[in-house]
N, C-alpha and C positions, 0 to 999 in steps of 0.2 A: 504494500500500500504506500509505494511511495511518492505518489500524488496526492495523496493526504499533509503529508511532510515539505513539502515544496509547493503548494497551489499558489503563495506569494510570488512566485518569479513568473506566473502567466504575464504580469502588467510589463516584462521586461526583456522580456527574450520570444522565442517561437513556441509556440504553448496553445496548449487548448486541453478543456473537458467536457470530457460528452458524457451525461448519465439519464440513461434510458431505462425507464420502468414498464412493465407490462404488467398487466393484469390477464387473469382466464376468470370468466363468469364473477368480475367485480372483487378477484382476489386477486393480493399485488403477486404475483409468482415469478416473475425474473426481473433481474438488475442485471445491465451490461456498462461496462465503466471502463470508456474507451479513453486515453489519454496519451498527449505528449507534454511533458512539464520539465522542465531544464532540460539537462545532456539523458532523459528517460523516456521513454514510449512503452504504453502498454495495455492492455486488454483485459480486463478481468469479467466473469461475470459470474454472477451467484441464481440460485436459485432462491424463492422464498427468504431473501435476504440472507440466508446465513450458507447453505451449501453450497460450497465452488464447483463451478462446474466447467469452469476455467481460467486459469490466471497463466497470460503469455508472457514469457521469463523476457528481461530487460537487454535486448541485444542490439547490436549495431543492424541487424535486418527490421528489429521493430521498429526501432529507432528511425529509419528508414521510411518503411510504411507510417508511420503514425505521420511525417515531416513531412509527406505526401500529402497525406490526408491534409494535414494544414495549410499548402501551399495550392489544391484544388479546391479549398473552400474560400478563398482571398477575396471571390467577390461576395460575401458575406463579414467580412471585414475589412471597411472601405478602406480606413482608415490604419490598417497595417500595409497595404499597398504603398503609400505613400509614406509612411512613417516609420518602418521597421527595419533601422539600418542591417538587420540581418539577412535579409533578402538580396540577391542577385538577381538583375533582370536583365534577357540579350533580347534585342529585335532580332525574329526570325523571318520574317517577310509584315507584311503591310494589315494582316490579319492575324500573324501571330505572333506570342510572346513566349521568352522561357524564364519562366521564373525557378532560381533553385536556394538550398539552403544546407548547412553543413558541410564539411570535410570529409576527405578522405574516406574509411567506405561505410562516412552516415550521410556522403553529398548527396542530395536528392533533386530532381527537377521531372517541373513540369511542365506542356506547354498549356497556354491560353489561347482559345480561337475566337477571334472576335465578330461578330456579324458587321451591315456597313454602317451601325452607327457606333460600335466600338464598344458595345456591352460583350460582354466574355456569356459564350452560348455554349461552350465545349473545352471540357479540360482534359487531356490525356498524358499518360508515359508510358512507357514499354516495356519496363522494368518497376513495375511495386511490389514488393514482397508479399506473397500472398502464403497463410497456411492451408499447408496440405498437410492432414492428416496431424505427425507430430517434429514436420521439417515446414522450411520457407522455401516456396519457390517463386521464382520473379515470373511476373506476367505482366501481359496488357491489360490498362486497366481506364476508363474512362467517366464521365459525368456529363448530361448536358443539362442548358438551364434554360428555361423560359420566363416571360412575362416580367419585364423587369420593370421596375415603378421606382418613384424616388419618395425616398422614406426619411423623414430626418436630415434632409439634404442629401443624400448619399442614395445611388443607384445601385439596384441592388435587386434578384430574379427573385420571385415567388415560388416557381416551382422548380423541383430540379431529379434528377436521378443518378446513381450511378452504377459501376460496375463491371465487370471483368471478363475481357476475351478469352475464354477457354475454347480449346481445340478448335480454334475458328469461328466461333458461334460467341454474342453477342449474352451476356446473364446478368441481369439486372437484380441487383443484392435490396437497393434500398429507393425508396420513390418517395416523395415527401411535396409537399405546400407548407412555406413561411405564413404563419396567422399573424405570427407579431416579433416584430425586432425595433429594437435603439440600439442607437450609441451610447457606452459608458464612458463616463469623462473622470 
């Protein structure tokens, strides 16, 4: 749990938490507590809050995936775009961008594809550590977004999905609508 121990450096460095609860028939039965927080990435989830039902050990491959995961969600934090000297951004042509982050083998990058008004509609890499089974293998892996509106001053999709090119074929892990977002100051 050592995103419990460190949640103060999300305001500082490349950082994020994600804690998803699911209910079955109006009972809370899984927690998923996905995170990257300082130089850590990592995954855990429980059942009924207290049985593990898995906790992804802290490696330079999650580390990896999770840094992904944060650098494919950017257009939902306007404002690390612009302000997170941690970030690396190359122009790749005129609709795309790569943004990457970390060294050596936790460097991660992703591209941004932009439609013609320059909202980011598609983010991919080709390499994310994916688990298979009880190893990491790299794959392709993608996101697209739609509907973008300006919320709080800052542009930003409603809806978006993503997910992983296996054997060729296109698998969609997670599909979601933004109901409510701000900027924290």
């Amino acid at each position: 749990m050592a995103w419990r121990r460190r949640i103060d450096t999300l305001r500082t460095s490349l950082g994020f938490l994600w804690d998803a609860r699911f209910s079955l028939m109006g009972i809370p039965s899984l927690q998923v507590i996905d995170y990257l927080v300082g130089r850590e990435g990592g995954l855990e989830g429980r059942m009924f809050g207290v049985l593990p039902l898995m906790n992804v050990a802290a490696t330079d491959e999650t580390f990896r995936g999770e840094a992904m995961r944060y650098l494919g969600e950017l257009m939902w934090n306007p404002d690390a775009i612009l302000f997170n000297s941690h970030l690396q951004w190359r122009i790749a042509n005129s609709r795309t961008l790569s943004v990457a982050a970390g060294d050596g083998p936790r460097r991660s990058e992703v591209r941004l594809l932009l439609d013609q008004s320059g909202d980011a509609v598609r983010f991919e890499a080709d390499d994310r550590p994916r688990l298979e089974g009880s190893a990491f293998t790299r794959s392709a892996w993608f996101g697209r977004c739609w509907d973008h509106r300006t919320i709080g001053g800052r542009r930003i999709p409603l809806g978006a999905e993503a997910g992983w090119i296996v054997q060729g074929k296109e698998f969609v892990y997670w599909r979601g609508i933004i109901e409510n977002w701000h900027a924290e100051h």
